[in-house]
N, C-alpha and C positions, 0 to 999 in steps of 0.2 A: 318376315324374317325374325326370328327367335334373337334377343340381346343379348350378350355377354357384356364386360367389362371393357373388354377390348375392339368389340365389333358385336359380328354374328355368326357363327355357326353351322355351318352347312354339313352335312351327314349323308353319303352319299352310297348306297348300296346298290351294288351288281351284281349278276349271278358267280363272277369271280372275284370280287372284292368288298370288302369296308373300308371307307379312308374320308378324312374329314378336311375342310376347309374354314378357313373363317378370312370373312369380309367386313371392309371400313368402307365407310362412304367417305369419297373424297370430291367435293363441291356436290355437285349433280349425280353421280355415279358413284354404285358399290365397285369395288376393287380386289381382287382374293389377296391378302396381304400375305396368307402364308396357309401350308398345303402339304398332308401326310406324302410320303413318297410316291403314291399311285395317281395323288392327283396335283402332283408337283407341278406341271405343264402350266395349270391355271395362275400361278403369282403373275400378279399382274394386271390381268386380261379384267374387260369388266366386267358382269354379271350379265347381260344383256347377250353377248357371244357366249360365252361357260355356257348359258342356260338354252339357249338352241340346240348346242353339240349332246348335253344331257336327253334332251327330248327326242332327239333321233336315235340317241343310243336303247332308249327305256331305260335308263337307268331311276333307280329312287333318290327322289331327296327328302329327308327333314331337318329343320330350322331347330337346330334346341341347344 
């Protein structure tokens, strides 16, 4: 996962959307702290679920 200031970064493309996420680790586990409107669902959740529901969808990720 790509670092920012605040966390990291997630960039997520689908054949109907661009929308970004960015994740903190909180103890043991990333967390979506906050999330453009299309991927608003994920605040919250931890990256471990987010990144299942991604890989069945095929949707793209990049970290930057």
């Amino acid at each position: 996962m790509a670092a920012s200031a605040h966390g990291k970064v997630m960039k997520v493309t689908a054949p109907n959307f661009h929308d970004e996420a960015l994740w903190r680790r909180r103890g043991s586990k990333w967390t979506c702290i906050s999330a453009g409107p299309v991927l608003h669902w994920m605040i919250g959740k931890p990256y471990h679920e987010v990144s299942r529901y991604i890989e069945r969808k095929g949707w793209r990720v990049i970290w930057g």
